[in-house]
C-alpha positions as CSV (number, residue, x, y, z in Angstrom):
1,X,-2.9,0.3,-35.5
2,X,-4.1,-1.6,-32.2
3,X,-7.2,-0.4,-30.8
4,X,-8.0,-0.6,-26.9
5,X,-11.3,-2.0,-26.5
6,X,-12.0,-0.2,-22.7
7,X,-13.7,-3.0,-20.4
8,X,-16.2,-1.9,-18.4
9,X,-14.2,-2.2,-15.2
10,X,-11.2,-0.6,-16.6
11,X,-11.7,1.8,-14.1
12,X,-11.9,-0.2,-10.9
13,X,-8.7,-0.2,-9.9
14,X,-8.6,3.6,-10.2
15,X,-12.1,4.1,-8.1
16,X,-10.5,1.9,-5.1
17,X,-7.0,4.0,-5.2
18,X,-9.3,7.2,-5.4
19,X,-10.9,6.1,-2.4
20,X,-8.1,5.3,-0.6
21,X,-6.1,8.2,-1.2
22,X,-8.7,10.5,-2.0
23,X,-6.9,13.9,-3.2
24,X,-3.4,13.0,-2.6
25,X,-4.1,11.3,-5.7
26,X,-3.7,14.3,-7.6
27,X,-0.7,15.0,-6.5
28,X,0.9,11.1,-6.5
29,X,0.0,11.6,-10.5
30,X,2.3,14.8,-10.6
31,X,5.0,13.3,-8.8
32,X,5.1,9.8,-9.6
33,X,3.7,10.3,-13.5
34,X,0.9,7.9,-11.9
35,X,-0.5,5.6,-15.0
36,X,-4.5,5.7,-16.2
37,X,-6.2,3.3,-18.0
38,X,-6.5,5.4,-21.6
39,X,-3.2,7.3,-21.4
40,X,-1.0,4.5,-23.6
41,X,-0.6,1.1,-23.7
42,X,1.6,0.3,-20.5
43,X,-0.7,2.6,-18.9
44,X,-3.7,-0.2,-20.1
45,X,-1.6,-3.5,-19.5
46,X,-1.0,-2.1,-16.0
47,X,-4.5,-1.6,-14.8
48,X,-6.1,-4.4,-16.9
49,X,-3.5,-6.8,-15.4
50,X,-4.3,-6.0,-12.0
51,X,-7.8,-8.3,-12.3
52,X,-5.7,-10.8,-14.0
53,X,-3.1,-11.4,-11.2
54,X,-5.9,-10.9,-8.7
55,X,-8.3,-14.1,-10.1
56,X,-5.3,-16.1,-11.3
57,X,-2.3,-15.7,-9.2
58,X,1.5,-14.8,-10.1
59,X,1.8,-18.7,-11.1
60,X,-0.6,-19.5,-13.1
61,X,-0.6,-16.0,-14.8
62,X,0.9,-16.0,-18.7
63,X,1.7,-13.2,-20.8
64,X,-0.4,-14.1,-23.0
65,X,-3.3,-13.5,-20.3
66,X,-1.9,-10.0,-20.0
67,X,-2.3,-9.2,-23.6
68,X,-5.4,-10.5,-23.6
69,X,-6.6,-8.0,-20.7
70,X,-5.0,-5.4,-22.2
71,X,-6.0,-5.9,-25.8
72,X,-2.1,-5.2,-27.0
73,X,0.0,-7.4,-29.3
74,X,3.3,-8.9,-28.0
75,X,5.3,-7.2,-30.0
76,X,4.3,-4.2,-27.9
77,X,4.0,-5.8,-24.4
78,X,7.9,-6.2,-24.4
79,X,8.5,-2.7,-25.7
80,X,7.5,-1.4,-22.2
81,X,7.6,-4.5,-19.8
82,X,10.2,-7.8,-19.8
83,X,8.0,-10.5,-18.1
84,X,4.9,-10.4,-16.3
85,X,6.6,-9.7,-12.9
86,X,8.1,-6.8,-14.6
87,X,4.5,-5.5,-15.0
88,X,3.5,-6.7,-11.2
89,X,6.5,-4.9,-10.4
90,X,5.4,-1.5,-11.9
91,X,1.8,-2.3,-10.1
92,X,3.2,-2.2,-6.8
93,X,5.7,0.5,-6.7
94,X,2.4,2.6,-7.7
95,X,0.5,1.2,-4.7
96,X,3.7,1.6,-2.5
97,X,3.9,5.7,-4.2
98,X,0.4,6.3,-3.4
99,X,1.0,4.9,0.1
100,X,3.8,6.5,1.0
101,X,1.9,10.0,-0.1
102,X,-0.7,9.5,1.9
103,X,1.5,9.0,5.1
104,X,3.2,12.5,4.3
105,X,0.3,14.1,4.0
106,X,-0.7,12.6,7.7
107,X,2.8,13.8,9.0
108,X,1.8,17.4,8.2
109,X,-1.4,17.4,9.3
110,X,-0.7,15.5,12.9
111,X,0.3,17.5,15.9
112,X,1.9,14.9,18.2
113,X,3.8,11.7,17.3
114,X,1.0,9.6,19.2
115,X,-1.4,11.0,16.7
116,X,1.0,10.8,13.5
117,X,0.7,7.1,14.4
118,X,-2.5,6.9,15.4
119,X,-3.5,8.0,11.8
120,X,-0.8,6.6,9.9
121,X,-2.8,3.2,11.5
122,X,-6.0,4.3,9.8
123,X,-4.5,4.8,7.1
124,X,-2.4,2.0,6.2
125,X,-5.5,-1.0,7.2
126,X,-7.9,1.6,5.1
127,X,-5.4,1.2,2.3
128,X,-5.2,-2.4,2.8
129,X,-8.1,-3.6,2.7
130,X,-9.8,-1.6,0.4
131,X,-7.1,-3.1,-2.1
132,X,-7.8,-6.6,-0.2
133,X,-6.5,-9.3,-3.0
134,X,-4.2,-7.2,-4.5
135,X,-2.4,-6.3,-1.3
136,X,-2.4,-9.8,-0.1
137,X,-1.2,-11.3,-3.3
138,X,1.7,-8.6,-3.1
139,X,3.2,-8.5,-0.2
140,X,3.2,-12.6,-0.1
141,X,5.3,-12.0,-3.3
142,X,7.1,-9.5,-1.7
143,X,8.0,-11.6,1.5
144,X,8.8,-14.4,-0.3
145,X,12.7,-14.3,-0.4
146,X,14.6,-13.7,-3.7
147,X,11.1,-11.7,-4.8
148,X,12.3,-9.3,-7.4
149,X,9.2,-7.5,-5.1
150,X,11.5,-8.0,-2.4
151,X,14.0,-4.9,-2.9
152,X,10.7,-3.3,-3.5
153,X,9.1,-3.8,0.1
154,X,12.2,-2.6,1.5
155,X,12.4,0.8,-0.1
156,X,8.3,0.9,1.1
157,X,9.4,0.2,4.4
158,X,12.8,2.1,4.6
159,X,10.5,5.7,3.2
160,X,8.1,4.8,6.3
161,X,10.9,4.5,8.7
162,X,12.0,7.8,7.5
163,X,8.8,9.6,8.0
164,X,8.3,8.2,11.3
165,X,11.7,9.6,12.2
166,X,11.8,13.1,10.8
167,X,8.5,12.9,12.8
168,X,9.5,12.1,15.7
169,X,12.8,14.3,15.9
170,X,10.5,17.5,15.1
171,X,8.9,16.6,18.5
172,X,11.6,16.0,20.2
173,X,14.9,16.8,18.9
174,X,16.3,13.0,19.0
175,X,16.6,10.2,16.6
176,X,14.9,6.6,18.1
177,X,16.6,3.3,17.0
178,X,15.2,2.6,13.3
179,X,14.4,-0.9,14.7
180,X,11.3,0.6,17.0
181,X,9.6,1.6,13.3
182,X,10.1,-1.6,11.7
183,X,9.1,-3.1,14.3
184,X,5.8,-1.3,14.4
185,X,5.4,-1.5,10.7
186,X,6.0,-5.1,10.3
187,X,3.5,-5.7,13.2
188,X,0.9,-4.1,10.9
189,X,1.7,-6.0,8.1
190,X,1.4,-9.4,9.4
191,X,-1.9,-8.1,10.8
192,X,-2.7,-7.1,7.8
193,X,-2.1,-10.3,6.3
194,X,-4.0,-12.2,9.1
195,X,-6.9,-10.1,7.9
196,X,-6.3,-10.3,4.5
197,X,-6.3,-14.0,4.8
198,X,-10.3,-14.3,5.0
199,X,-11.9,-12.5,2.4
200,X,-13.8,-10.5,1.9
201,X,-12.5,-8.9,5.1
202,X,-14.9,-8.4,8.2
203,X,-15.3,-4.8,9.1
204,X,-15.6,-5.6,12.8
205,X,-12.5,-7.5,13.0
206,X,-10.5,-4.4,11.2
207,X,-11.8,-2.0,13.6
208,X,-10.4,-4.2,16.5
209,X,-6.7,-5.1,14.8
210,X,-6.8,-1.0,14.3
211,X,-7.6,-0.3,18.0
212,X,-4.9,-3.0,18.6
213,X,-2.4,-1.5,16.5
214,X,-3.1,2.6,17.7
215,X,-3.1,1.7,21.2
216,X,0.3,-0.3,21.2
217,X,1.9,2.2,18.6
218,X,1.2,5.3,20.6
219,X,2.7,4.2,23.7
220,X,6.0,3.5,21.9
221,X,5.6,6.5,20.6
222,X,4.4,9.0,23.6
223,X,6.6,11.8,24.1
224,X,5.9,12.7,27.6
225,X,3.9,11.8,30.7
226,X,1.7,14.3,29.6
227,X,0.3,12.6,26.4
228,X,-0.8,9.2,28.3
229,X,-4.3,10.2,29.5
230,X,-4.8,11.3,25.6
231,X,-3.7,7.2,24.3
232,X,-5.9,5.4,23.0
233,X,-7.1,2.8,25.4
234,X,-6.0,-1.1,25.3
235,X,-8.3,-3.2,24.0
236,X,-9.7,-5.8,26.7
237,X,-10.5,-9.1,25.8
238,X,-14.3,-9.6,25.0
């Protein structure tokens, strides 16, 4: 019977999501059956091969590193998972889940459209850099075309667009082009990846890509005349 031998940063990946999604976490493990480290063997190749893919890259990456991590025979990889981007796979649809969650818990919460934005902002560099490498290394693979990530990224982005828009039509009884959201959101990814580029990321530099990114967002999304004192304020150049 194979034993998991628990590394002492088994839980590191946990601790980061904890803090990025703080108690929506509880409730992305209901709904999504979210894996932890100690719960079965996928559960243990997932987590231990997110510091595998992070210090070695999707290349240069075996299976045979991934059994390693998790402490698992071969035989029982494949029972669960068909290749290593079948595990990296799993990885980021639970990133993408716990993403996701937290943006529909800022849609409740937000009174106004320019401060659904605003937050969902916050939330999405927060998420991003506190997963730094891992989110980098991901969405590269999920840009890249013919990624099996690929079909991945677009359900991510096509739940987001779908926030954004029930959103918006509570406010204000009309649908906007689904363009202006992609738009938005693939504005923050490639600042996101600018970021992500230089690690470990500067906090400064976050702040100022986030005042960027609320200022510009909320005036495509303002409502009415009224809400424009209320915007955040456009960055000027130092």
């Amino acid at each position: 019977m194979e034993q998991h031998v628990q590394q002492p940063d088994d839980l590191s990946f946990v601790d980061i999501l904890l803090k990025a999604t703080q108690k929506e976490l509880g409730q992305a493990k209901e709904k999504f059956n979210f894996p932890v480290p100690g719960q079965g063997a996928k559960a243990d190749v997932l987590f231990n091969s997110i510091g595998v893919f992070t210090s070695k890259g999707i290349e240069e990456t075996t299976v045979q590193d991934l059994l390693d991590a998790a402490n698992i025979s071969r035989r029982t990889f494949y029972k669960y998972f068909k290749n290593k981007v079948d595990v990296l796979e799993s990885i980021y649809q639970v990133a993408a889940e716990l993403l996701v969650v937290r943006f529909k818990a800022v849609r409740k919460e937000s009174g106004s459209m320019s401060e659904f934005i605003v937050q969902c902002v916050e939330v999405y560099f927060d998420y991003h850099t506190h997963l730094g490498p891992l989110v980098r290394m991901m969405t590269e693979e999920a840009r890249r075309a013919g990624s099996p990530l690929a079909a991945h990224r677009e359900t991510l982005l096509a739940h987001i667009v779908e926030l954004f828009d029930e959103k918006y039509f509570e406010m204000e009884a009309v649908h906007l082009d689904p363009k202006v959201y992609y738009s938005l959101i693939w504005m923050m990814e490639s600042a996101s990846m600018n970021i992500l580029a230089h690690l470990p990321c500067d906090q400064a530099i976050v702040e100022e890509y986030k005042a960027v990114m609320c200022a510009i967002s909320a005036r495509v999304a303002m409502t009415s005349a009224d809400q424009w004192a209320s915007l955040p304020g456009m960055p000027l150049k130092a």
